[in-house]
C-alpha positions in Angstrom: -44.1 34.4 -96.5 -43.8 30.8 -96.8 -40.9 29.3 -100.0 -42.5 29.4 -103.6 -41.6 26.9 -105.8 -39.8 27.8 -108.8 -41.4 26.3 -111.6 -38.8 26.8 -114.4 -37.3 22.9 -115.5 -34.1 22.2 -115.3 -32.5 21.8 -119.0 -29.8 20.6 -118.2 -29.8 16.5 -116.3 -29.0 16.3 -112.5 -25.2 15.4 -112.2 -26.3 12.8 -110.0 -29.7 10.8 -109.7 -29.9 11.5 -105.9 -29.7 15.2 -106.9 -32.5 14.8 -109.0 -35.1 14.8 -106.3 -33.9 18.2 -104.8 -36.5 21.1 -105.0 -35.0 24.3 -105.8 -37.1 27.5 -104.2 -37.1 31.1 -103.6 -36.1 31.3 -99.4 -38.6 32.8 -96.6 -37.5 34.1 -93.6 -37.9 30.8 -91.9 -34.9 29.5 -93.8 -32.5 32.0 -92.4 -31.7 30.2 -89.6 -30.5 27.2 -92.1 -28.9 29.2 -94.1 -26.8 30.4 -91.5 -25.9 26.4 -90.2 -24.9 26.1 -93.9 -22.4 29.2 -94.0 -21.0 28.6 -90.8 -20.7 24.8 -91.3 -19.1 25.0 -94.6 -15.9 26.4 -92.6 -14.7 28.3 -95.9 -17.4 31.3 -95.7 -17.3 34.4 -94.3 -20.9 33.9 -92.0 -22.8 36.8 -91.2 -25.4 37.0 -88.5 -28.5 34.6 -88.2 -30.4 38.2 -88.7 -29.0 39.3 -91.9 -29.9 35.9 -93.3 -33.5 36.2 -92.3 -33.6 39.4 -93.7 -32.0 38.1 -97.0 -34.4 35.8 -97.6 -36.9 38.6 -97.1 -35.9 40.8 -98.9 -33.7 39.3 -101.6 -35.9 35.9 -101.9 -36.1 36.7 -105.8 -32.9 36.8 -106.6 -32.0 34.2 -104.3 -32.6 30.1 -104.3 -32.3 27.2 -102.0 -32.3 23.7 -102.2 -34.7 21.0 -100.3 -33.8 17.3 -100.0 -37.5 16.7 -98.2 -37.8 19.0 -96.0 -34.4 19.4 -95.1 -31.8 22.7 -96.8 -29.3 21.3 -98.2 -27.7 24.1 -100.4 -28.8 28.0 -101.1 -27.5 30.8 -103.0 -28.0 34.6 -102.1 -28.1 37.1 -104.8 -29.3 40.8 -105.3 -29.5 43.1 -108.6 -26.5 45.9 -108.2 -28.4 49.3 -107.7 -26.3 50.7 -110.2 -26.0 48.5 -113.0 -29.7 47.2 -113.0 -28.4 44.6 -115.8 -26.7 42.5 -113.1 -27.2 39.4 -110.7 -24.4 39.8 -107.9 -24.1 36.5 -106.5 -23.4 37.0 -103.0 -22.6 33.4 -101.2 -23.0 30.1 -102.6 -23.1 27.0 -100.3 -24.4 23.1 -99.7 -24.6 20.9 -97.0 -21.8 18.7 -96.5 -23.7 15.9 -97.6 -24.9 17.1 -101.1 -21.3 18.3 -102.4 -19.3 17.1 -105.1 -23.1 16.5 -107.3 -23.5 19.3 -109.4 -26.2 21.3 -106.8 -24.7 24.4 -107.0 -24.2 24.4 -110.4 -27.7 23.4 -110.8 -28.8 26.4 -108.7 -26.6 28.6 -110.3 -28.6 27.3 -113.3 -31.8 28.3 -112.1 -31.1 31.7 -110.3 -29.3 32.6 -114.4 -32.3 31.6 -116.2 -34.8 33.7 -113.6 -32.4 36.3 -113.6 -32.5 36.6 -117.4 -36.4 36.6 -117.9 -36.2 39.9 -115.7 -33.8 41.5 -118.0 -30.8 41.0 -116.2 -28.0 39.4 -118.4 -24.5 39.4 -116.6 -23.5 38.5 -113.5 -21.1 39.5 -111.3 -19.8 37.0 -107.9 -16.3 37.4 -106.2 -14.1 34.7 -105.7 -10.5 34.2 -103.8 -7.6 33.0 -105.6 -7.3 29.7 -103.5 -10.7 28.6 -104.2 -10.9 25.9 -106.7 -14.3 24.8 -106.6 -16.1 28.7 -107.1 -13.6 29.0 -110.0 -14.4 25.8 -112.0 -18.4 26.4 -111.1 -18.2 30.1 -112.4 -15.7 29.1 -115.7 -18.2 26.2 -116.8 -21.1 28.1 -116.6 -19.6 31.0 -118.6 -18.4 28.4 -121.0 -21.8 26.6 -121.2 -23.9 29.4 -121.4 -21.3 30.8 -124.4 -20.3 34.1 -123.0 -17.2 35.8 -121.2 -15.9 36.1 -118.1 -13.8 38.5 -117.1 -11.2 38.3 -113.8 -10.3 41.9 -112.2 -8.9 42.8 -108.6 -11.6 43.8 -106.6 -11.1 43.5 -102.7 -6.8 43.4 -101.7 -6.5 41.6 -98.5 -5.8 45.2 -97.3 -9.7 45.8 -97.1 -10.5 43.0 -94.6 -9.7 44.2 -91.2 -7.8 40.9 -88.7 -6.0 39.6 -91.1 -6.1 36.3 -92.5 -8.6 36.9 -95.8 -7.7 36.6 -99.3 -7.9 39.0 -102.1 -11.4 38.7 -103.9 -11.3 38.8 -107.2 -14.2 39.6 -109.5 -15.7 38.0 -112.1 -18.2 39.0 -114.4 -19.9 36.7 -116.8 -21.9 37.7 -119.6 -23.9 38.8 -121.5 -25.9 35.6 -121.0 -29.7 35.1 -121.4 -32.2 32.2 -120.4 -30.7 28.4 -120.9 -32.6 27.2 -123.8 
C-alpha cells in the first residue's frame, strides 16, 4: 500500500518556512527501511530491526506519520492505540533527519498524529521518555500546555528492566484529555 496523504491543515504555522513545504503522511511498508536509517542515525534511539519497521508501517500506518521533504524522509513518528485502554495513542519513537532538527517537525507531527488521533475517539496519550532527554521533555510539556490539558510523570521502566546495561529509566507521561486542535 503506497503513503496516503493526510489531509487535515496544520493550525498551527510551520516553525520554520523551510519546514513549511514538508508533507506529512501515513507510512507504507516501503518506508521502513528509512525509518530505520532515521532511528539508527539519530544515535539516541533504541533501533529495532529493518523488519519490525516494515511491519510498523503496515500495520500501525494509522496511528503513525512521517514526514517528506520531496521525496526524501526526513522525520516519522510510530504510534499504536494501547489494547487496553482503547482511549489512548502510545507514542512509540519519535525522530528527524539530522538535517530537519531544531524546526519544529516533530512537534508539527506530533500535531497531526493528536488531531487524527482525536477524531477516532482517542483523547490521551501516553509516550515514554528518559530523564536525560531534554528535547522529548520540552516537545511533550508544550504540547500538553498548548493543547490545555495535564501531563502526568510516573516511573515506568527502572534501568533494572533493560538487560546490558547502559539504559536509562523511562519515565511515562501521559497527556490528556485532549481533543482535535481547533
Amino acid at each position: 500500500m503506497a503513503a496516503q496523504s493526510l489531509e487535515t491543515p496544520d493550525r498551527r504555522p510551520a516553525a520554520d518556512a523551510t519546514n513549511a513545504d514538508v508533507r506529512l503522511q501515513e507510512p507504507g511498508p516501503a518506508d521502513g527501511p528509512e525509518l530505520w536509517r532515521i532511528a539508527r542515525d539519530s544515535r539516541v534511539l533504541d533501533v529495532n530491526s529493518p523488519y519490525s519497521y516494515a511491519l510498523w508501517c503496515r500495520d500501525f500506518a494509522g496511528t503513525s506519520v512521517v514526514a517528506r521533504d520531496g521525496d526524501a524522509l526526513c522525520g516519522f513518528i510510530t504510534g499504536y492505540v494501547r489494547p487496553a485502554s482503547p482511549d489512548t495513542l502510545f507514542v512509540w519513537q519519535v525522530a528527524v533527519d539530522a538535517s530537519h532538527r531544531g524546526r519544529g517537525l516533530a512537534r508539527r507531527m506530533l500535531d497531526r498524529l493528536a488531531d487524527r488521533a482525536g477524531a477516532r475517539g482517542q483523547s490521551f496519550m501516553e509516550a515514554t521518555v528518559t530523564p536525560g532527554n531534554a528535547a522529548s521533555t520540552a516537545m511533550f510539556e508544550s504540547f500538553a500546555r498548548d493543547r490545555g490539558c495535564a501531563l502526568v510523570r510516573s516511573p515506568l521502566f527502572g534501568a533494572e528492566h533493560f538487560p546490558g546495561g547502559g539504559h536509562e529509566p523511562e519515565v511515562l507521561f501521559r497527556i490528556g484529555p485532549f481533543a482535535p486542535a481547533n
